[in-house]
C-alpha positions as CSV (number, residue, x, y, z in Angstrom):
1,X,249.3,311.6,383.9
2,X,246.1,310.5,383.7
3,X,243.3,312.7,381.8
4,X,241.2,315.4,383.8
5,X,237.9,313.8,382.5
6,X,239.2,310.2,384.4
7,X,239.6,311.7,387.4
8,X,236.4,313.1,387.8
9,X,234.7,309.9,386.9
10,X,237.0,308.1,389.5
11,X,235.5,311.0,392.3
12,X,231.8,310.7,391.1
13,X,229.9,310.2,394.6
14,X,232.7,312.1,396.5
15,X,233.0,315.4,395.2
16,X,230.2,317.0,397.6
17,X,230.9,314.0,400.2
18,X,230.2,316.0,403.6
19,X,230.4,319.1,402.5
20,X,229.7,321.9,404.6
21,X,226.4,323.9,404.1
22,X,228.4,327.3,404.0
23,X,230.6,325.9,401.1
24,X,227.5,324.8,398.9
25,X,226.5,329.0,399.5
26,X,229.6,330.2,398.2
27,X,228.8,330.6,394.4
28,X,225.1,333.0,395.6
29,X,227.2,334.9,398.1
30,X,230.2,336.1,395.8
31,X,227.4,336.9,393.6
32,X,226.4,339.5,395.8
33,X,229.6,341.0,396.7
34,X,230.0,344.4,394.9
35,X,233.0,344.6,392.6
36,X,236.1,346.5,393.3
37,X,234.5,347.6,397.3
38,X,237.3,347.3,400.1
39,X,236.3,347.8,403.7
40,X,239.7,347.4,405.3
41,X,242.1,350.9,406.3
42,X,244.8,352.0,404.0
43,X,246.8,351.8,407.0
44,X,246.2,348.7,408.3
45,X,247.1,345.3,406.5
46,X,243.9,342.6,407.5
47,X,245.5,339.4,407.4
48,X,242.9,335.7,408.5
49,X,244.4,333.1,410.2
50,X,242.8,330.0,410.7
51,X,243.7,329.1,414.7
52,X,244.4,331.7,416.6
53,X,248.5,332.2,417.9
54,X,248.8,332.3,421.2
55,X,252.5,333.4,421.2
56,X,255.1,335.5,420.1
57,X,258.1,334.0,422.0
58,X,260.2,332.0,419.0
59,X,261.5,329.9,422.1
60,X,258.1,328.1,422.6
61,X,255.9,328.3,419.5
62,X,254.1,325.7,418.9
63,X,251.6,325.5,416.1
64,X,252.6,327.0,412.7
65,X,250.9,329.8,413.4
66,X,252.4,330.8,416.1
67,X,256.1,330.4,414.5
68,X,254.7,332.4,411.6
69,X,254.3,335.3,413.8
70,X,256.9,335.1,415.8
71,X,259.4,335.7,412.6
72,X,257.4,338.8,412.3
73,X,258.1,340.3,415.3
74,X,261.9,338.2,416.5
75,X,264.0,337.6,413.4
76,X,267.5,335.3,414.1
77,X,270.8,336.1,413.4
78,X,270.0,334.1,409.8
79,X,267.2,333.6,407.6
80,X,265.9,330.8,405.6
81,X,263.2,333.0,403.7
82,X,264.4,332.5,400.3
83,X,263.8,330.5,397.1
84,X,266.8,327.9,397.6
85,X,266.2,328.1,401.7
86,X,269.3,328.7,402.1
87,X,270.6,330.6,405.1
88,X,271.5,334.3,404.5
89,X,272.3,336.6,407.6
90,X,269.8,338.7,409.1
91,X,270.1,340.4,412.6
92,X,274.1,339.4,411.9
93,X,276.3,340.9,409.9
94,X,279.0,338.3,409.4
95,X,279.4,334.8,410.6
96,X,283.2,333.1,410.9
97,X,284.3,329.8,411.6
98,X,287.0,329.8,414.2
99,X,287.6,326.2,414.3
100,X,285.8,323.1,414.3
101,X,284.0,323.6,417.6
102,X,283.9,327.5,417.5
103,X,281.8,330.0,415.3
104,X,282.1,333.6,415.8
105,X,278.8,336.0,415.1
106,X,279.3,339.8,414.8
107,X,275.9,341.7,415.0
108,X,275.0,344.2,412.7
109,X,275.1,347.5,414.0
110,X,272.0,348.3,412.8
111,X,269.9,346.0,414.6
112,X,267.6,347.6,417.3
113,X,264.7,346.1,419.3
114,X,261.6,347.9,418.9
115,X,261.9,350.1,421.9
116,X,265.0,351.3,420.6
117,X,268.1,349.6,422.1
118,X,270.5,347.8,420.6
119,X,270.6,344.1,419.7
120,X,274.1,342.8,421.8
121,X,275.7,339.9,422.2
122,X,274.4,339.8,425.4
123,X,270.8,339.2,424.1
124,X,271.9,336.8,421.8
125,X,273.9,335.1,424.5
126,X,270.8,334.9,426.7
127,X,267.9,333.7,424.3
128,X,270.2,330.8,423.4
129,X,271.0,330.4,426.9
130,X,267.2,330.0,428.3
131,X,266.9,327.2,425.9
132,X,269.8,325.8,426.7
133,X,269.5,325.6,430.5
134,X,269.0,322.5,432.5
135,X,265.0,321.9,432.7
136,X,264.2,324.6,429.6
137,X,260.7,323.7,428.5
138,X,261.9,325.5,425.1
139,X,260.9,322.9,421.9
140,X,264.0,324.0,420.7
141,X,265.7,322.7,424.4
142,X,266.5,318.8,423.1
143,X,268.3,319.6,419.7
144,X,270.0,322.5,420.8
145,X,271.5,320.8,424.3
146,X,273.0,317.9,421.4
147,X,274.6,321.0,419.4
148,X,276.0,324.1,421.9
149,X,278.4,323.1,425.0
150,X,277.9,327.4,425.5
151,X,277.0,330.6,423.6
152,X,279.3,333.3,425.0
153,X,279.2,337.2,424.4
154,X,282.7,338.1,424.6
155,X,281.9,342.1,423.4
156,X,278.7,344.0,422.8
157,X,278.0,343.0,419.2
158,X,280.1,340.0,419.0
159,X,279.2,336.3,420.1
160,X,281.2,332.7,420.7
161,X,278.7,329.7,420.1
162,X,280.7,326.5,421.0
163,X,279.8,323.3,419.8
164,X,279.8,319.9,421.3
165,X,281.2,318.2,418.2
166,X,281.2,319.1,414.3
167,X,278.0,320.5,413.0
168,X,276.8,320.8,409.4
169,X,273.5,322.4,410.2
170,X,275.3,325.0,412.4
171,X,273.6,328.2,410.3
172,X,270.1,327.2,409.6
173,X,270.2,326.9,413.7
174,X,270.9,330.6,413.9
175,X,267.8,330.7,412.3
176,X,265.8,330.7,415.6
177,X,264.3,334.1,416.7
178,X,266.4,336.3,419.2
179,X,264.9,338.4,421.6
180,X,265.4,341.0,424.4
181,X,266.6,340.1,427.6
182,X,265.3,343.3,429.4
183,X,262.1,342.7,428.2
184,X,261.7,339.5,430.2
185,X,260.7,339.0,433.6
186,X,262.4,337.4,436.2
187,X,261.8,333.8,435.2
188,X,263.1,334.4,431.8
189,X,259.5,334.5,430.4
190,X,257.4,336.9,428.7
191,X,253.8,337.5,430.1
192,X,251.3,336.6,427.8
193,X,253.7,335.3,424.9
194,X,254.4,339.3,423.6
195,X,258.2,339.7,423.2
196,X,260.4,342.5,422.3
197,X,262.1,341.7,419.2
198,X,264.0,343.3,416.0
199,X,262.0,342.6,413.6
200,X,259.5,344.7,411.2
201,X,256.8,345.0,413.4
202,X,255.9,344.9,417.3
203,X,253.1,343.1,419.3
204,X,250.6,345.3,420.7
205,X,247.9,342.7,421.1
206,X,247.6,339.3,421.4
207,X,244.2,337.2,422.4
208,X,242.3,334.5,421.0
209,X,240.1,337.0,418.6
210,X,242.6,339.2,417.1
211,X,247.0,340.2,417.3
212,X,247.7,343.7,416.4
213,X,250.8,344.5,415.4
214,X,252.3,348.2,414.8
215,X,255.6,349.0,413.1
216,X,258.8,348.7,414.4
217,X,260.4,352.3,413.6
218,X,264.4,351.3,414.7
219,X,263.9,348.3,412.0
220,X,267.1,347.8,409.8
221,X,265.1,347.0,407.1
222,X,263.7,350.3,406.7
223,X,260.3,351.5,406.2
224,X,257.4,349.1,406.0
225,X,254.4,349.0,403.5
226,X,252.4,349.3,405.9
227,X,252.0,351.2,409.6
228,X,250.1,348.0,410.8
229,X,249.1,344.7,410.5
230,X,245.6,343.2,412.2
231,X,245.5,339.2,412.3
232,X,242.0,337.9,412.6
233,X,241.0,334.1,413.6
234,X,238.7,333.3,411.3
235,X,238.0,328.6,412.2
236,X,236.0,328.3,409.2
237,X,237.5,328.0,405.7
238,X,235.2,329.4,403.5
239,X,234.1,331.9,405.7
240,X,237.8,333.2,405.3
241,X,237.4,333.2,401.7
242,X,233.7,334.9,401.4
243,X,235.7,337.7,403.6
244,X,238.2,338.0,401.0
245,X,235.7,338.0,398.2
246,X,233.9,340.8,400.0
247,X,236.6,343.0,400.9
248,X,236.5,342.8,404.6
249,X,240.0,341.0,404.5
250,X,243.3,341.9,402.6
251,X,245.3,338.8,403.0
252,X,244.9,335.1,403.6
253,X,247.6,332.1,403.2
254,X,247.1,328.3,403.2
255,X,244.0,329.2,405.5
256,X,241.1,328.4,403.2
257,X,240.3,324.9,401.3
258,X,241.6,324.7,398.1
259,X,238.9,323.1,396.0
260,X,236.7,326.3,396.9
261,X,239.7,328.8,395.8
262,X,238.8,329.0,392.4
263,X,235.2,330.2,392.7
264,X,236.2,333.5,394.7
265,X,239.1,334.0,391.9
266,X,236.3,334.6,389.7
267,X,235.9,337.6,391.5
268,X,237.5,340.8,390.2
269,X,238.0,342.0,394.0
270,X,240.7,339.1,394.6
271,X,243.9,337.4,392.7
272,X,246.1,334.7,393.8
273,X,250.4,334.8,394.7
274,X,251.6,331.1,395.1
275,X,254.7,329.4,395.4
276,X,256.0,325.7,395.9
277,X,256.7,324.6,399.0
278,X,258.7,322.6,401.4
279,X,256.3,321.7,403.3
280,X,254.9,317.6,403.1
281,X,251.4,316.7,403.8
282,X,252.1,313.1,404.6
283,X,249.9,309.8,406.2
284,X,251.3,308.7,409.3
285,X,252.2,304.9,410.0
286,X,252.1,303.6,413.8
287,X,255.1,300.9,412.8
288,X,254.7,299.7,416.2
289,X,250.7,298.6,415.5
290,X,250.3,294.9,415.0
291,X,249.4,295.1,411.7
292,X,251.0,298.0,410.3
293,X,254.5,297.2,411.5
294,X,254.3,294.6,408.4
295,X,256.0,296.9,405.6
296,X,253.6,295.0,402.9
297,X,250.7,296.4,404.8
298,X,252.1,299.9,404.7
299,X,253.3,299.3,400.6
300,X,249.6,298.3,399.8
301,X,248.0,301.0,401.3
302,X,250.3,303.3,399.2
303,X,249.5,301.6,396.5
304,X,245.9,301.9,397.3
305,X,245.8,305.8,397.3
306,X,245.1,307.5,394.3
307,X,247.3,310.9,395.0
308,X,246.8,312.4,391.9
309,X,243.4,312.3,391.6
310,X,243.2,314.2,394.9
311,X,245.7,316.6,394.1
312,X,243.1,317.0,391.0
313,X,239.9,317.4,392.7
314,X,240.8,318.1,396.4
315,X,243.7,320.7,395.5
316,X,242.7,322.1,391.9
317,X,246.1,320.9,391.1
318,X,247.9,323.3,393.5
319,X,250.0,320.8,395.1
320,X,253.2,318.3,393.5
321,X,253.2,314.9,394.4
322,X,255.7,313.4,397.3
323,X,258.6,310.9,397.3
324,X,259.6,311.6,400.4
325,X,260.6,314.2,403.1
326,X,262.1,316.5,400.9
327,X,260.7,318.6,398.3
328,X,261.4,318.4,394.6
329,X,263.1,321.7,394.8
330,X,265.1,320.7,398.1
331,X,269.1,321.1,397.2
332,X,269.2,317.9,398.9
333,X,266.8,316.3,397.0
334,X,267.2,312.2,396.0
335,X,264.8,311.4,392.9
336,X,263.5,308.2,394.5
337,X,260.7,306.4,392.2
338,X,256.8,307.3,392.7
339,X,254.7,305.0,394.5
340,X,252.1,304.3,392.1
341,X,248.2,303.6,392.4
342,X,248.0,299.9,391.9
343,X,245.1,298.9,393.7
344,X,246.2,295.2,391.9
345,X,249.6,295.3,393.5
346,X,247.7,296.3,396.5
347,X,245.6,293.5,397.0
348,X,248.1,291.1,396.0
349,X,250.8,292.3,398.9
350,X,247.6,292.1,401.2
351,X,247.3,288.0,400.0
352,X,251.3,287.5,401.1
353,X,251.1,289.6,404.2
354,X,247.9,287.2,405.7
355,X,245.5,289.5,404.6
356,X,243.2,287.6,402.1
357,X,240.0,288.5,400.9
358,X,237.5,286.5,403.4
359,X,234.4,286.4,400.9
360,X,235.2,288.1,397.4
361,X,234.7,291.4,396.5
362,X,232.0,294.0,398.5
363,X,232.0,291.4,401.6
364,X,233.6,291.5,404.4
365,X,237.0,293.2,404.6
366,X,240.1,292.1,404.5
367,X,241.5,294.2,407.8
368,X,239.4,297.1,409.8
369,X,241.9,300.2,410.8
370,X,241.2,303.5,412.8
371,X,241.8,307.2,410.8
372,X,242.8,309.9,412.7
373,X,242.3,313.2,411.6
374,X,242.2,316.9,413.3
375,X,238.4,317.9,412.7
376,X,239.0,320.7,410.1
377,X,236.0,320.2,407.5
378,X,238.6,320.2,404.4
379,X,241.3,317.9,406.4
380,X,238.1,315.4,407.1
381,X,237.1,315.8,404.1
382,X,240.3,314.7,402.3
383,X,240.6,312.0,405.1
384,X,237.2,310.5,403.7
385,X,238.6,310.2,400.3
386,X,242.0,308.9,401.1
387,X,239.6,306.2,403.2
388,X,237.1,305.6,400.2
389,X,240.1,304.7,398.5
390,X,241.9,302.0,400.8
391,X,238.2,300.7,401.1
392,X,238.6,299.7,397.0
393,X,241.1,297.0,398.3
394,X,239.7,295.9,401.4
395,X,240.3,297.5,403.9
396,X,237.9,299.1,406.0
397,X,239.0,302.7,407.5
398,X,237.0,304.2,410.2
399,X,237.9,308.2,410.4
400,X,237.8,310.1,413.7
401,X,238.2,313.3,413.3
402,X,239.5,314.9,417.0
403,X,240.3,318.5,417.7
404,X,243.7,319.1,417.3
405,X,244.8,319.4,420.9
406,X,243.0,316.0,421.6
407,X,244.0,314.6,418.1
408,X,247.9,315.4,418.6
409,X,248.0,314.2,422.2
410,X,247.2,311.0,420.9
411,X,249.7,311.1,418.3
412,X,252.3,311.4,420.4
413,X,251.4,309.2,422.6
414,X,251.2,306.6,419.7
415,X,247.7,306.0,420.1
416,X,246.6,305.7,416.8
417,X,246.9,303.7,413.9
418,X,247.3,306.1,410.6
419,X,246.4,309.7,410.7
420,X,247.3,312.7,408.4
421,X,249.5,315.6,409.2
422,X,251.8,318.2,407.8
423,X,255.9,318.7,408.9
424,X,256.9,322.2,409.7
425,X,259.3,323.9,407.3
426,X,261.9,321.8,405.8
427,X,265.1,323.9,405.1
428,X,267.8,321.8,406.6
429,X,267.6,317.8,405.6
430,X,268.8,317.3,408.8
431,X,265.0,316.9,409.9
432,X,265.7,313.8,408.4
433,X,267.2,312.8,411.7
434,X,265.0,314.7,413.6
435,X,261.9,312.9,412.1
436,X,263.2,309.0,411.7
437,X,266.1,308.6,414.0
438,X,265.3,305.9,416.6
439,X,266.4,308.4,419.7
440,X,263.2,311.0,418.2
441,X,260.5,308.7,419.1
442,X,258.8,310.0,421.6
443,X,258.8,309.2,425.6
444,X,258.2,310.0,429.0
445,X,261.1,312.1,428.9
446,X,260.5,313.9,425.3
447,X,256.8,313.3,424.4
448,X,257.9,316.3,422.0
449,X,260.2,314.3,419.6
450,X,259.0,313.8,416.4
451,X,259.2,309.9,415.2
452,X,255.9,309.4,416.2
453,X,255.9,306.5,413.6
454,X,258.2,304.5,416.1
455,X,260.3,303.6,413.0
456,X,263.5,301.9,413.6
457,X,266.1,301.0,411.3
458,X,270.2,301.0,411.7
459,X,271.4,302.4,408.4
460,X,268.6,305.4,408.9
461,X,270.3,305.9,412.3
462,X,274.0,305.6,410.8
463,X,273.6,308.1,408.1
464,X,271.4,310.5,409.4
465,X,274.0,310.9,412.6
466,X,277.0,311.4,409.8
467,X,275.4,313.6,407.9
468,X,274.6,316.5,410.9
469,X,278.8,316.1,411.4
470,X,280.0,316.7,407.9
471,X,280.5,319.9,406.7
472,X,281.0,318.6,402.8
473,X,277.5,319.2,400.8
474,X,278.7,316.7,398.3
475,X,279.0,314.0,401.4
476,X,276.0,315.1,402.7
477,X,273.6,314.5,399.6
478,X,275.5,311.2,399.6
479,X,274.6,310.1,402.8
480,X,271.3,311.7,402.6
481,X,270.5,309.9,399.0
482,X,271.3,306.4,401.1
483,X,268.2,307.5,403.7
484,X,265.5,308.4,401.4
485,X,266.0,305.5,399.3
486,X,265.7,303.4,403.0
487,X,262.5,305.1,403.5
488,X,261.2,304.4,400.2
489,X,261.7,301.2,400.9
490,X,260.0,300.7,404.2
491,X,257.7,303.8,404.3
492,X,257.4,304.2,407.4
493,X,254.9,307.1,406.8
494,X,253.4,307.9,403.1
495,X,254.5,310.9,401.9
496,X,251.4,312.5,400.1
497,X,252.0,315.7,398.5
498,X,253.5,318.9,398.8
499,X,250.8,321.7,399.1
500,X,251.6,325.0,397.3
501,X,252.0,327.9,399.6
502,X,248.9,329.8,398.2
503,X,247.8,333.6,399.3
504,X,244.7,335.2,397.8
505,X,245.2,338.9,398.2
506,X,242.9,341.9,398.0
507,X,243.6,343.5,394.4
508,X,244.5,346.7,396.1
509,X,247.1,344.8,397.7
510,X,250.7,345.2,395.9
511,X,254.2,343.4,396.7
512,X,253.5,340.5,398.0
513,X,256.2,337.3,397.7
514,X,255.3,334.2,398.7
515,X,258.3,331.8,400.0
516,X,258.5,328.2,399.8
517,X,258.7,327.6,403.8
518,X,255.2,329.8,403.9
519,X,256.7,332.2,406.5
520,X,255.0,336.1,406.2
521,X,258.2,337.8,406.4
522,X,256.6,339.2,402.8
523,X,254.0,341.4,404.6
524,X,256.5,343.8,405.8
525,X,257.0,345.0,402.4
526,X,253.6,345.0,400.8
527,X,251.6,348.2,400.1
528,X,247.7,349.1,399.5
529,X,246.5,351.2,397.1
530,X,244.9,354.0,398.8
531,X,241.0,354.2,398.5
532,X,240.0,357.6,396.6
């Protein structure tokens, strides 16, 4: 590892490069925060998002966000909140294999909705069933209809799920949110995206400023920290942390930009809980652009990027580097070799693939490609880097940064050329599949699937198919251990970093665990020292 001093010589110029006004204040407006005030309620929990949810339904959440809160509120038969992500039951109380094709669920007895009634089989039966059914608009509607032929209640508590064929990932797919059936209206839907779940708290309001949520008192997991929780949409970064810093906010996770996190920890009023995570901040590859489908092209701009030194600068060293899909920590996890920054090794790969240098070095460049980006100051601001970087060898990166509905319509449509994003949780490695089998890339009838990369390759497809069928973990990691070292080989996106799940708390705040998928199911149990 290279030494601290080296990496800020490499980022002299680009330290402050386009940084906001607001961030440059940051150091004079701690300054005036008083010590030790808090101007939240002991009763109420004030968490800051950074986009605003705009549903609770686990059926059809969309953004992070939204699937954040919906845990909160509809809990699955299983949960994957835990250190090793594996899958340990939660609204069930035992889970038996019948045969091949059959699994039997009992529900606990325990489990109530929060108006009070039972969670049955019947419920279960149904929220499966809605995504299930012929035209669902669920996300979950594709995978699911490859998985369950039927999901059956065949008592009150007890439910049949029936599968089309052997399935490996069959418990971490319990882990989707279950919900009421009475609570919906006719057309299986929830008005304005507030369902009736089991889980530690209820939705009382939901809008584009604020979601108040109040405790759910028939909760099985007893009594919550605290009465109620009030999530604020707070778009600008450091605005969220200058909150924190002066006490108008409890509670803020992976919603702020790193490099600004430890000028606010400076503070007495704040302290930080973190936690690795499975989550990869990666560079997408259109493999279906004319020039990037060359994998030399795609090698040498790895090669080009200096990870580390972002990690260093960008992320105050709160993030690991990537190999791949997986995490480090992942059970699954194949220890495939670093791509290192070789800018020589770049260039050279550029010469082979056509790419020459046309005049020498600082003239014209080798190849011109288009950066997309969602227009978050600290995501445009990494973007800049990353393209300062690939500029060192030639190549000349324009970056457009987009709002994110705009910017991810484009991404699925393949209209881009490299981009930056981050995966959802990654429990199962059967996202694998889901993100580089050739049947995920994305069409006219599933502009949802998630190989936006168009990559393509036979052994991927082989293995990752196998390895959803076979119960056997030591089979699995085998099969599994074949793909990442495939995508090592042709990286068909980059994988950048892992970003540590970071929350800065309000020092009156006690209990808080941070898990590695980032979920909040660790609110429910915090608890705030009462003001005197």
């Amino acid at each position: 590892m290279s030494p601290r001093g080296d990496l800020n010589t490499r980022y002299a110029g680009l330290a402050l490069l386009r940084v906001p006004p607001i961030a440059l204040l940051i150091p004079f407006v701690l300054a005036a925060c008083e010590p030790r005030q808090r101007r939240t309620p002991d009763d109420t929990l004030v968490v800051l998002f950074e986009a605003a949810p705009k549903t609770t339904d686990p059926r059809y959440a969309l953004s992070a966000y939204d699937a954040k809160l919906s845990r909160l509120v509809a809990p699955g038969l299983v949960t994957v909140d835990s250190d090793d992500m594996a899958p340990r039951p939660e609204l069930a109380e035992t889970i038996e294999q019948v045969d091949e094709l059959t699994w039997k669920v009992t529900i606990r007895a325990d489990a109530r909705f929060s108006d009070g009634r039972p969670v049955t089989a019947r419920d279960v039966a149904w929220t499966f069933g809605t995504v299930l059914a012929k035209g669902s608009d669920s996300l979950w509607h594709k995978g699911f209809s490859e998985r369950f032929s039927s999901v059956e209640a065949v008592s009150d508590r007890v439910v049949t799920f029936h599968l089309i064929q052997p399935l490996a990932t069959f418990l971490s797919d319990l882990d989707m949110g279950i919900i009421a059936e009475h609570g919906a209206g006719k057309n299986g839907k929830y008005r304005g995206g507030m369902v009736l779940g089991a889980g530690p708290y209820r939705v009382v309001e939901l809008n584009a400023q604020r979601v108040v949520l109040r405790a759910n008192a028939h909760w099985h997991g007893g009594k919550q920290g605290v009465p109620s929780i009030e999530i604020k949409n707070v778009r600008d970064a450091a605005a969220r942390l200058i909150m924190l810093a002066g006490g108008s906010a409890d509670v803020a996770q992976n919603a702020f930009r790193y490099d600004l996190i430890d000028d606010v920890l400076a503070r007495e009023r704040v302290r930080e809980v973190r936690h690795t995570s499975n989550i990869l901040t990666y560079m997408l590859l259109n493999n279906e652009d004319p020039v990037l489908k060359d994998a030399r092209v795609r090698r040498a701009i790895a090669l080009a990027l200096d990870r580390e030194a972002v990690v260093a600068r960008k992320f105050a060293g709160r993030a690991v580097l990537a190999t791949g899909l997986l995490s480090p920590d992942h059970w699954c996890y194949e220890q495939v070799p670093q791509v290192p920054h070789d800018p020589a090794a770049a260039m050279k790969l550029l010469d082979e693939a056509g790419y020459p240098d046309p005049d020498g070095p600082g003239g014209k460049p080798r190849l011109s490609l288009v950066y997309k980006t969602s227009a978050d100051q600290f995501r445009v601001a990494v973007a800049r880097v990353l393209a300062s970087q690939l500029s060192q060898i030639g190549i000349a990166v324009e970056v457009r940064p987009f709002e994110f509905a705009t910017f991810f319509a484009d991404i699925k449509k393949g209209q881009y050329q490299i981009a930056t994003m981050q995966t959802a949780d990654i429990a199962e490695p059967d996202l694998l599949f889901t993100y580089f089998h050739s049947s995920r890339i994305p069409d006219a009838k599933d502009p949802n699937a998630n190989n936006r990369w168009r990559y393509r390759n036979a052994l991927v497809d082989d293995r990752t198919t196998r390895g959803r069928r076979v119960a056997d973990r030591a089979e699995r990691i085998a099969l599994y251990a074949e793909v990442q070292r495939q995508l090592a080989a042709d990286l068909p996106i980059i994988p950048l970093w892992h970003e540590d799940n970071v929350a800065i708390v309000n020092a009156d705040v006690e209990g808080l665990k941070v898990v590695p998928n980032g979920r909040l199911s660790g609110l429910a149990r915090v608890t705030k020292v009462k003001r005197k």
